[in-house]
C-alpha positions, 0 to 999 in steps of 0.5 A: 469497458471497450476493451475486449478481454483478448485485447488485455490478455493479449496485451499483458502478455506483449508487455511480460515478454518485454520485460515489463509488469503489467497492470489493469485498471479501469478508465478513471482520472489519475488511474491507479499510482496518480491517485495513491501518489496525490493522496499521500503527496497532499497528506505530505503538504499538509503535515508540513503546513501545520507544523507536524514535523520538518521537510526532512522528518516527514520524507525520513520518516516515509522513505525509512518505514512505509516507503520500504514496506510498500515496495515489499508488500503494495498498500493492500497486502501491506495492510493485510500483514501488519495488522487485523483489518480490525485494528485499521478500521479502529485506527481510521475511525479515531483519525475520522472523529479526532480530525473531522478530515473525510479522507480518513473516514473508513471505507465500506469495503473495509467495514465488510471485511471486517464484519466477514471477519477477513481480517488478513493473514491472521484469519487466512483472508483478507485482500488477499487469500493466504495459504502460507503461515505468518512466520513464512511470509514474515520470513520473505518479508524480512529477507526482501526488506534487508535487501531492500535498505542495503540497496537504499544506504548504496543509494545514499552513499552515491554522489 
């Protein structure tokens, strides 16, 4: 909040020159990766504490759909692609009223896209503004997935 704007344009653009990405985020605790990395790390635990699937099936699992798919897309992008907004709004209200957890209840934010019916790449808007057709950027997404699980079974072979 003290940061002038010159500051983080200035700042942003220092880092892009060094070869780096940068990214903006208000002064809360865990900033942005912190956050999302606890929330799904403890998520992680927790499957494997009551039994869900072993050790290995849940870091397979992750590392082999979600994990690929977020590399390509980030969470919100990620949510704007593979389904309506309506279709994730109903898949956290049944985890809500099936586990009693809070941490599936649904987002306001969410409700609001919804009701503003900005259900992603299906209506044009949703995280994000979309100009290209599905099939274009599903076409980008496949490319950048081949390349990413061909880089990953490299990885695997390595010693």
């Amino acid at each position: 909040v003290w940061t002038a704007p010159e500051a983080v344009r200035w700042t942003r653009e220092f880092l892009r020159r060094a070869g780096k990405v940068p990214v903006a985020c208000r002064d809360i605790p865990g900033k942005i990766i912190a956050r999302i990395q606890f929330a799904m790390m403890n998520e992680a635990i927790h499957l494997l504490e009551i039994g869900a699937a072993s050790a290995e099936d849940i870091d397979t699992a992750v590392r082999l759909s979600t994990g690929l798919r977020l590399a390509v897309f980030g969470p919100l992008r990620f949510l704007d692609f593979v389904s309506t907004h309506e279709n994730t709004l109903n898949g956290m209200k049944f985890l809500y009223e099936a586990t009693g957890d809070e941490k599936f209840k649904p987002r306001r934010l969410l409700k609001e896209k919804v009701r503003k019916k900005q259900l992603g790449i299906w209506t044009g808007k949703g995280w994000y503004d979309y100009r290209e057709s599905y099939q274009a950027l599903a076409q980008w997404r496949d490319r950048m997935l081949i390349k990413s699980a061909a880089a990953l079974r490299q990885l695997e072979s390595a010693p």
